[in-house]
C-alpha positions as CSV (number, residue, x, y, z in Angstrom):
1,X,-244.2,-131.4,-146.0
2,X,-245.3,-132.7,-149.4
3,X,-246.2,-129.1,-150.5
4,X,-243.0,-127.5,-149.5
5,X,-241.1,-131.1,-151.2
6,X,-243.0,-130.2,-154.1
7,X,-242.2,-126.2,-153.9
8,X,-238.3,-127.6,-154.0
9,X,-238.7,-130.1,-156.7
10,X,-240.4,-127.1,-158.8
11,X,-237.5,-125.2,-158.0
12,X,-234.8,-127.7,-158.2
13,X,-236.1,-127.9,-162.3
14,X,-235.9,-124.5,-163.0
15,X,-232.2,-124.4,-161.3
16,X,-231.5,-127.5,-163.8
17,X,-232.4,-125.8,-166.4
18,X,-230.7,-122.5,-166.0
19,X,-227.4,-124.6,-165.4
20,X,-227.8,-126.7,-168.8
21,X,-228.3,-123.3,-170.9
22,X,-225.2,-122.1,-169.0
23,X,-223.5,-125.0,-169.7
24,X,-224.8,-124.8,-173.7
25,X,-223.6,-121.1,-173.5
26,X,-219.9,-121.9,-173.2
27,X,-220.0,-124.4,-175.4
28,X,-220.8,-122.4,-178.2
29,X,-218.9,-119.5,-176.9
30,X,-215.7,-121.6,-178.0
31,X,-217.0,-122.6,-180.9
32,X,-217.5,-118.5,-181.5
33,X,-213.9,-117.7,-180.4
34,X,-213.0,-119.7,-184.2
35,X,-215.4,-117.2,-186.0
36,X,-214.1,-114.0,-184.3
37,X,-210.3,-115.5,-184.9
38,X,-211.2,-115.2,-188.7
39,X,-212.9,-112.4,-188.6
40,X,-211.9,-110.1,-185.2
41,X,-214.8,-107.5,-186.1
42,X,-217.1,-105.7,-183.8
43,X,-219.8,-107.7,-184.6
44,X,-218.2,-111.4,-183.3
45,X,-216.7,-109.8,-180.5
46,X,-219.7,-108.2,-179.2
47,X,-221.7,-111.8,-180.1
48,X,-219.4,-113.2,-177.5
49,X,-219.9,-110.5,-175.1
50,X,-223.5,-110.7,-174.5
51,X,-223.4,-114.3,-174.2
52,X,-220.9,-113.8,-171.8
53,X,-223.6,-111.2,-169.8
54,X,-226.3,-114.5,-170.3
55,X,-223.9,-116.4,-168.2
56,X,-223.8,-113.7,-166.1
57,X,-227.5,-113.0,-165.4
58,X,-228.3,-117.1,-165.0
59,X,-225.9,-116.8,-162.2
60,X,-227.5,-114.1,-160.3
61,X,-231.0,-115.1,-161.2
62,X,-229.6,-119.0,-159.8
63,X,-227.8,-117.8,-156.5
64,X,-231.2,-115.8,-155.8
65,X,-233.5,-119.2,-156.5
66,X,-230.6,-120.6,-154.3
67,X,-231.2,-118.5,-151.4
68,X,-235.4,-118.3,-151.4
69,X,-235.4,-122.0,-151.3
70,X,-232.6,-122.6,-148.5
71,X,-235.5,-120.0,-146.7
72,X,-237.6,-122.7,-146.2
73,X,-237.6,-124.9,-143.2
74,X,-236.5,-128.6,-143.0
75,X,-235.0,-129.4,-146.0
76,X,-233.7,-132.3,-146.3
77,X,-229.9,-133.2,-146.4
78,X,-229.2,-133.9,-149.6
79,X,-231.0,-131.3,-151.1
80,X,-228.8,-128.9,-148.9
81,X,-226.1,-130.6,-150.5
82,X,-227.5,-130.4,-154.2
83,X,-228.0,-126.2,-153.7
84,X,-224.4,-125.8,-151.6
85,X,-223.0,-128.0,-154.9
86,X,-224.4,-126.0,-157.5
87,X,-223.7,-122.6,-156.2
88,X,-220.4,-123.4,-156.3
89,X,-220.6,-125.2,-159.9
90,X,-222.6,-122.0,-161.3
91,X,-219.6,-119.6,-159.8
92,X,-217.3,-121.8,-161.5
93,X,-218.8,-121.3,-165.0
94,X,-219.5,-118.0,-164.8
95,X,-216.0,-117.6,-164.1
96,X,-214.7,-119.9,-167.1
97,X,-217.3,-117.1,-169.2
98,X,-214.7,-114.6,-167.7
99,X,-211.6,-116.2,-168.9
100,X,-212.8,-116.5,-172.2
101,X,-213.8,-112.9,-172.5
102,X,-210.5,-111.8,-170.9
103,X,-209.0,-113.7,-174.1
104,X,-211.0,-111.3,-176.2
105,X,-209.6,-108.1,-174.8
106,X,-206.1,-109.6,-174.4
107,X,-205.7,-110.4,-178.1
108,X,-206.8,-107.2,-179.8
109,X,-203.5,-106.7,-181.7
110,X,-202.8,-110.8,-181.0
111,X,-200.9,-112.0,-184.3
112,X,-203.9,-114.3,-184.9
113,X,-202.2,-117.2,-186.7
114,X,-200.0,-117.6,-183.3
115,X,-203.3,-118.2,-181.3
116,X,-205.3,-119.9,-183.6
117,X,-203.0,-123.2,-182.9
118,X,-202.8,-122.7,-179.0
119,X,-207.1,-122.5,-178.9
120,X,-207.2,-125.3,-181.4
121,X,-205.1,-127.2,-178.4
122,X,-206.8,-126.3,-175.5
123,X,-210.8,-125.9,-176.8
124,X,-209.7,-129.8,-178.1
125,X,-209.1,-130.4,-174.4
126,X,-212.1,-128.0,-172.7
127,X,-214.6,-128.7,-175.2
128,X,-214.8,-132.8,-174.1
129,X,-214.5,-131.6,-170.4
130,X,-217.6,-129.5,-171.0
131,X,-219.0,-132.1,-172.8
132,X,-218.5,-134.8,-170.5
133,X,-219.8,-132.0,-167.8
134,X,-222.7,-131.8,-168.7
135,X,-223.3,-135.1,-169.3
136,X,-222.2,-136.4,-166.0
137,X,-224.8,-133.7,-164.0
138,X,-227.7,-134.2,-166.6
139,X,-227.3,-138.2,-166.0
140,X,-225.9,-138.6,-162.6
141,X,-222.8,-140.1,-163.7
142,X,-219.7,-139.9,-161.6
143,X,-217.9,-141.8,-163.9
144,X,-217.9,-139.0,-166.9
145,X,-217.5,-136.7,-164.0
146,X,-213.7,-138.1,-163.2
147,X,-213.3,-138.3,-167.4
148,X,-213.1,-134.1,-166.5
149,X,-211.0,-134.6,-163.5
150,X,-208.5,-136.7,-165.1
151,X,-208.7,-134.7,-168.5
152,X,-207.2,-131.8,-167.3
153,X,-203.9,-133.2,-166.9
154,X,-203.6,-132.6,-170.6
155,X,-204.8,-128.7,-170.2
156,X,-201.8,-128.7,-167.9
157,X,-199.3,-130.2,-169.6
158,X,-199.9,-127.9,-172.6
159,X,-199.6,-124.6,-170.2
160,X,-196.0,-126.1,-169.0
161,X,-195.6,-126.9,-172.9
162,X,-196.1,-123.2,-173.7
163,X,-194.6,-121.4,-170.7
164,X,-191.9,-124.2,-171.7
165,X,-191.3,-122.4,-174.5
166,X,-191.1,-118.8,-173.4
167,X,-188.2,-119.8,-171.1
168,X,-186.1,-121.2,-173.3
169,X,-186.7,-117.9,-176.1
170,X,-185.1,-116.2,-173.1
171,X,-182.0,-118.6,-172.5
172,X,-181.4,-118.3,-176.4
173,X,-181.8,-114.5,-175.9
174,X,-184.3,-114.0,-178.9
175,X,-186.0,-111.1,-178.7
176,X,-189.6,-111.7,-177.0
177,X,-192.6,-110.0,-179.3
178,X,-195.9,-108.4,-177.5
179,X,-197.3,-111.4,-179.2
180,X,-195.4,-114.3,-177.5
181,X,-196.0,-112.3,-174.2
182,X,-199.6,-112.1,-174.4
183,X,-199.7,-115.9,-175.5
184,X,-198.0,-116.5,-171.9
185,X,-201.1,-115.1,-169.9
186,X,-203.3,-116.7,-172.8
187,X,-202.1,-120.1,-172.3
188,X,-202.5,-119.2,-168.4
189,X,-205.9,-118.4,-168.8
190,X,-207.1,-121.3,-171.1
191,X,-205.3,-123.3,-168.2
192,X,-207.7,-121.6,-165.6
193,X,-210.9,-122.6,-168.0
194,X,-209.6,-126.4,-167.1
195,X,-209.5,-125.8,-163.8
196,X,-212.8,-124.4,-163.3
197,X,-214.7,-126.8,-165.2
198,X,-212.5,-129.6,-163.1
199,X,-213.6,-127.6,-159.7
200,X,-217.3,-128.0,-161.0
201,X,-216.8,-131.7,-161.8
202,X,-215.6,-132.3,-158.2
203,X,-218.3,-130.4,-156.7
204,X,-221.3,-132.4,-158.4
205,X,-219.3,-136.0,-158.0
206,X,-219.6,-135.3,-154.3
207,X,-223.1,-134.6,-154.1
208,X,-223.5,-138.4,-156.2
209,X,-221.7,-139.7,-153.7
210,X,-223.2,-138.1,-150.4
211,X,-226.5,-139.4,-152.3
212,X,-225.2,-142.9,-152.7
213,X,-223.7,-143.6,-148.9
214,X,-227.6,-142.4,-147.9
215,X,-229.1,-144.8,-149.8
């Protein structure tokens, strides 16, 4: 038993650490998304891609360590908990890496200086929740884990703000531009970003709480 707890404890760090430089990843693919705003060239955009396929890769190579350690016989509880939790937090980032790169390909002709505001709003927003994130599963703290919960209230309100917008352009009959159309779905997915980093949030809180009514 103390070789197989071990076996899992080695595993459980390698898990951690794949999950922080996911985590990392997204970070500074926002802080990218600026750079390719200003200059849309080949070059950013395919910077953001392949850090996009990183995300991608830790999440296979994690679901795999995932499912060779559940193998093993008799592990205990809360451990089942901790891999259930982070599969589910891992699908969730990978997925925010997909609504960020589904920006890129959206905004190819994107009059630029129309976005540029909206990200500024949102990555304002995300970038904390990330923050706090990672924080909250590096540290074990529930509390900056609810900061991302309750945060996301504000990445709602400014999807309503925008989609707010696009109605009334169409009750005053002005003519709708490619460009504010595409900065409906943009504003949708930024929205989705917020929710997957919330659905994450909730997924690690509850494994500090099935850990705390054990103890």
């Amino acid at each position: 038993m103390l070789r197989r707890q071990s076996y899992f404890d080695y595993k459980q760090s390698e898990i951690e650490k794949l999950v922080l430089e996911t985590l990392s990843t997204l970070k500074s693919m926002m802080g990218d998304f600026g750079l390719y705003l200003r200059e849309p060239t080949t070059e950013n955009k395919t910077l953001l891609l392949e850090k996009e396929q990183f995300i991608d890769k830790n999440e296979k190579v994690i679901e795999s360590t995932i499912h060779e350690v559940i193998s093993l016989e008799q592990i205990d509880p809360k451990n089942i908990k901790w891999l259930f939790a982070i599969n589910r937090i891992i699908r969730e980032l990978e997925r925010v890496g997909d609504q960020l790169i589904n920006i890129v390909t959206l905004i190819g002709v994107l009059d630029t200086k129309m976005l540029v505001p909206l990200l500024n709003d949102f990555f304002g927003y995300e970038k904390e929740m990330l923050g706090w994130l990672t924080y909250g599963m590096q540290y074990d703290d529930a509390e900056k884990l609810q900061q991302v919960i309750s945060h996301d209230a504000f990445v709602n309100h400014l999807n309503k703000r925008t989609y707010k917008r696009f109605v009334e352009l169409i009750n005053e009959e002005e003519k709708l531009t490619e460009s504010w159309l595409k900065m409906v779905i943009v504003s949708r997915f930024l929205e989705r970003i917020g929710d997957h980093l919330v659905n994450a949030a909730k997924a690690y809180k509850s494994v500090i709480c099935f850990n705390a009514q054990l103890s």
